[in-house]
C-alpha positions as CSV (number, residue, x, y, z in Angstrom):
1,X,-17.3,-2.3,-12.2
2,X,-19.2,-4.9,-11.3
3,X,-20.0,-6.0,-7.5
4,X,-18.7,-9.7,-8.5
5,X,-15.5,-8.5,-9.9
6,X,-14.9,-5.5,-7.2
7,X,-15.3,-8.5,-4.4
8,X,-12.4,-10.3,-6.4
9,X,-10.2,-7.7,-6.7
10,X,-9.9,-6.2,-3.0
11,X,-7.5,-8.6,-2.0
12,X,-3.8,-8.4,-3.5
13,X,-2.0,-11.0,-1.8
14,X,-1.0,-14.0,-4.1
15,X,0.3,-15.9,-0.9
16,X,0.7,-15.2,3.2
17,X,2.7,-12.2,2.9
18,X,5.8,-12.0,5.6
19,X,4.8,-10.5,9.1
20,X,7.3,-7.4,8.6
21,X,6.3,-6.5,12.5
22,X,7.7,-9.3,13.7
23,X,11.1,-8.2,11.8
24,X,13.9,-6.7,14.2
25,X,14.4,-2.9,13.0
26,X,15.9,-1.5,16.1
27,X,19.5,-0.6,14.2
28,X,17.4,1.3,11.5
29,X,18.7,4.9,11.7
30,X,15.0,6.6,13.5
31,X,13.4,9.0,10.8
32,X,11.1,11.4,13.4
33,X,7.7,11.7,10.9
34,X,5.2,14.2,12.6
35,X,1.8,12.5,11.9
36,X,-0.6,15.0,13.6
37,X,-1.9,16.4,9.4
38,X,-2.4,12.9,9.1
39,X,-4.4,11.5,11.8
40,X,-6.1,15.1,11.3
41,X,-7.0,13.5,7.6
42,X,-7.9,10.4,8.7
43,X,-10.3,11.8,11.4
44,X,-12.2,14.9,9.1
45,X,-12.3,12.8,5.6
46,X,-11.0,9.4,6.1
47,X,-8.1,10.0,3.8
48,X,-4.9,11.8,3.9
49,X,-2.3,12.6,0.8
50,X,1.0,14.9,1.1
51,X,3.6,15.6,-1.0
52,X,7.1,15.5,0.4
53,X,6.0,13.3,3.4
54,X,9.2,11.2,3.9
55,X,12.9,12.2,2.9
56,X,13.9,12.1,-0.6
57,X,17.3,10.0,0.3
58,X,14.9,7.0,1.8
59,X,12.5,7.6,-1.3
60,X,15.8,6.9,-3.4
61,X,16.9,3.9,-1.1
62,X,14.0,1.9,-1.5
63,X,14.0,2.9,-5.6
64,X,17.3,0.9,-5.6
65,X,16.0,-1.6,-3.2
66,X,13.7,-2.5,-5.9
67,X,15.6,-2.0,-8.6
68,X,17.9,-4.5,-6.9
69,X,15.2,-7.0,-6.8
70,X,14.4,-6.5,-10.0
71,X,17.8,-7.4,-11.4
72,X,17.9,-10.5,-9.3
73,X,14.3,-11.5,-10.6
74,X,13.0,-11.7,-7.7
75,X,9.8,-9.5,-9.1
76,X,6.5,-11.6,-9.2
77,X,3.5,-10.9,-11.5
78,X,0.6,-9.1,-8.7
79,X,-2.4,-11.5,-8.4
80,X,-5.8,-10.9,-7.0
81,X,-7.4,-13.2,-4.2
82,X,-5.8,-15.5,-1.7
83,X,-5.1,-19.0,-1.6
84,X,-7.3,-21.3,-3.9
85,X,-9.1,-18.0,-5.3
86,X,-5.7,-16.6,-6.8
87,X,-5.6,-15.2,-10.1
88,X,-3.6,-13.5,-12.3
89,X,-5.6,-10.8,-14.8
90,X,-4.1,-8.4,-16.7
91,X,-7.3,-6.9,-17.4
92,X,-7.6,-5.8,-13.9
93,X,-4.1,-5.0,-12.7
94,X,-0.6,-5.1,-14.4
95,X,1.9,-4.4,-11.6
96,X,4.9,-6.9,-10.2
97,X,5.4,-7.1,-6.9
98,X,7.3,-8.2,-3.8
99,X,6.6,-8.3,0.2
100,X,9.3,-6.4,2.4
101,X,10.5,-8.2,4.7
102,X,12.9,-5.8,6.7
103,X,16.0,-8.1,5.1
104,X,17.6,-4.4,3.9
105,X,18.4,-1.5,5.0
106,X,15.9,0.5,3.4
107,X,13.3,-1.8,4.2
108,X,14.0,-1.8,7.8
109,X,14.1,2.1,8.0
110,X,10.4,2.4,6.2
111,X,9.2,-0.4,8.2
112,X,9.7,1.5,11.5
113,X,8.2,4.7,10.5
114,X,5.3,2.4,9.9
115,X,5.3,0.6,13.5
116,X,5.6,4.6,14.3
117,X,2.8,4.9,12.4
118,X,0.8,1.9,13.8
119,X,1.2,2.7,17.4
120,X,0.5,6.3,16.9
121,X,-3.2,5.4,15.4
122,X,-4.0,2.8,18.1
123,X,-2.8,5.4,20.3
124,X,-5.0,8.4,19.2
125,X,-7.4,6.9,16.9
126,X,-8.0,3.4,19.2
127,X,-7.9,1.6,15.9
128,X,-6.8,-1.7,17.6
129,X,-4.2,-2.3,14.6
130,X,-2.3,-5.4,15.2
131,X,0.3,-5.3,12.3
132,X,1.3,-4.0,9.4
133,X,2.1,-6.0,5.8
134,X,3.3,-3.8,2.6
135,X,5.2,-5.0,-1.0
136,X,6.8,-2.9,-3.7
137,X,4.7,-2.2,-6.5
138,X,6.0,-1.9,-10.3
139,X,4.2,-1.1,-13.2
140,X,5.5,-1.3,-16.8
141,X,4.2,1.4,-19.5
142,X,0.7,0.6,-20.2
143,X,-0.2,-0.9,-17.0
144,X,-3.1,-0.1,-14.3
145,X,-5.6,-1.4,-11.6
146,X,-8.7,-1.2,-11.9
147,X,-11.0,0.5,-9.5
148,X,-11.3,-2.0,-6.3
149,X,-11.7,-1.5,-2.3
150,X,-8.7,-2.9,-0.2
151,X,-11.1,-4.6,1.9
152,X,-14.4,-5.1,2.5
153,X,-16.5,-4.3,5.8
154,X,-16.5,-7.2,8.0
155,X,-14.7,-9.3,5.1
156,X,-11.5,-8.8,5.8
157,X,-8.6,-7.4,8.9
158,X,-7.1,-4.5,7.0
159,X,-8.3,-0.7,8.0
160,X,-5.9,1.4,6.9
161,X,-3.7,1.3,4.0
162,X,-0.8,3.1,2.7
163,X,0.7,4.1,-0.6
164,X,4.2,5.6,-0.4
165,X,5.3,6.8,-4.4
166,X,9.4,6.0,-5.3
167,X,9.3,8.0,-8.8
168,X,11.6,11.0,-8.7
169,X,10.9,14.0,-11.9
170,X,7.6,13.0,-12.7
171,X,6.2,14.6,-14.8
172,X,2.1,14.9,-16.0
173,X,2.7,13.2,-18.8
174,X,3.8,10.5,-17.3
175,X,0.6,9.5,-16.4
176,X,0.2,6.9,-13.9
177,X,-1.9,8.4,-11.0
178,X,-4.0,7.5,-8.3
179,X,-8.1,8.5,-8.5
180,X,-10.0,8.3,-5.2
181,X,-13.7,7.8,-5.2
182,X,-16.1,9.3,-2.8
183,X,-17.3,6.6,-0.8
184,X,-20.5,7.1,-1.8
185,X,-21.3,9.2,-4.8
186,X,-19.1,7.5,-6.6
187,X,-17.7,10.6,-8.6
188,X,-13.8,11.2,-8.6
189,X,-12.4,13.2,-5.5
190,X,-8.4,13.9,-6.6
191,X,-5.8,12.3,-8.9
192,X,-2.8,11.8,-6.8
193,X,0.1,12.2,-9.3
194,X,3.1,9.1,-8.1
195,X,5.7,11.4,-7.5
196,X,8.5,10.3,-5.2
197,X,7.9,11.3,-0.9
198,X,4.2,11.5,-1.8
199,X,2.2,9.2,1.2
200,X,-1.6,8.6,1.0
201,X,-3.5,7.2,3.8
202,X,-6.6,6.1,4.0
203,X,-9.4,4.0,5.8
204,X,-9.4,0.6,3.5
205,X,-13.1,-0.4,3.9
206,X,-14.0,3.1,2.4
207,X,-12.1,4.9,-0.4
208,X,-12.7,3.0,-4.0
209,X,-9.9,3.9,-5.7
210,X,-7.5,2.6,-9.2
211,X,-4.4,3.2,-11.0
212,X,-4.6,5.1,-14.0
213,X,-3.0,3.6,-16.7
214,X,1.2,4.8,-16.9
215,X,3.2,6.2,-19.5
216,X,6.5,4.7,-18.1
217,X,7.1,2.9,-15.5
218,X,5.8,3.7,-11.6
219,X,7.1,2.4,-8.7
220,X,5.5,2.4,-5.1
221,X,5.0,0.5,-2.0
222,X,1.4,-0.4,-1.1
223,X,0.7,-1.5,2.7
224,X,-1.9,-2.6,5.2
225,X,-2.2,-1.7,8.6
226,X,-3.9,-5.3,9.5
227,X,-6.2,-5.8,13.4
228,X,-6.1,-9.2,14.8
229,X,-7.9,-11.9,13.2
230,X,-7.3,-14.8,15.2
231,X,-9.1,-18.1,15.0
232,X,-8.7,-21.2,17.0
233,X,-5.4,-20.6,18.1
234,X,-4.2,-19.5,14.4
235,X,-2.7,-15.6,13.7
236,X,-4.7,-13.8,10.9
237,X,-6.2,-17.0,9.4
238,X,-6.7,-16.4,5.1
239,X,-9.5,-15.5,4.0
């Protein structure tokens, strides 16, 4: 992949994506997650994948949360690049997707295990993370992403990102995983199959990484856990 076309695909956001932190979430029921294996990951490899991380019945929640939106079309093509830079190209990514905002139940519930999340890396890890932004991610049979960073050093706020899977009984020959790249070999680490409670976590300006082309369709929610880019007066300005 070229260095031209990496640069234009690291960021996903077709507009300003909602500020979920700034979303009430204090009548979500409180899931207790123990993150100590993952800041473990984080700390010794700069990555972290389990199976089974968060409960099945929110896993299934959020499925119908986005099946919901689906229904009500309310499922946009995914772009690459911000603002004026925008595009849409289906030779580099094929998923729909669709900010949470904290407007459902489910949303609300998975969007305080992530403030969980947040202040437990600023607290042990000094990350200095100042937010956290995420969408649903769907792809169709036949669609992938090609291999990309979510940022780039000192181009860009995220550090950490997150990839919860929503597929329950998948199978292998479903296809549809995630490869991680060593950061600087280059060679394939793992596949990471999408299967439903599976979380990966990892630092955003270091694990190249795609979506394998799927067999049916795979659903997921990608987030980044954002520092604080202001400018001038302005929150997170775009890039």
């Amino acid at each position: 992949m070229s260095d031209s076309l990496l640069e234009l695909a690291f960021e996903v956001a077709e507009t300003a994506p909602p500020r979920p932190d700034l979303v009430e979430t204090a009548d979500a029921a409180p899931i207790v997650i123990p993150f100590d294996s993952l800041l473990d990951g984080l700390v010794d490899q700069h990555w972290f994948v389990a199976e089974n991380y968060l409960p099945e019945a929110l896993c299934q929640q959020l499925l119908e949360d986005l099946q919901q939106l689906r229904a009500q079309s309310l499922l946009t093509p995914a772009g690459i690049g911000r603002g004026q830079e925008h595009l849409q190209d289906t030779k580099i990514r094929g998923d729909y997707t669709h900010w949470l905002d904290g407007s459902t139940p489910a949303q609300a519930a998975y969007l305080t295990i992530m403030r969980e999340l947040k202040d437990t890396l600023n607290r042990e890890l000094f990350l200095g993370l100042f937010e956290y932004e995420c969408h649903y991610a769907l792809y169709p049979p036949g669609a992938f992403y090609q291999q990309h960073l979510d940022s780039f050093r000192g181009r860009s706020n995220r550090k950490v990102t997150t990839v919860l899977y929503l597929n329950p009984d998948w199978q292998q020959m479903d296809a549809g995983a995630m490869r991680i790249f060593h950061p600087h070999t280059g060679q394939p680490i793992m596949d990471v199959p999408p299967r439903s409670g599976t979380l990966v976590c990892f630092l955003s300006e270091e694990l190249p990484h795609e979506v394998l082309p799927t067999q049916t369709e795979r659903a997921s929610i990608a987030g980044w856990f954002r520092c604080n880019a202001s400018l001038n007066g302005i929150i997170d300005p775009a890039l």
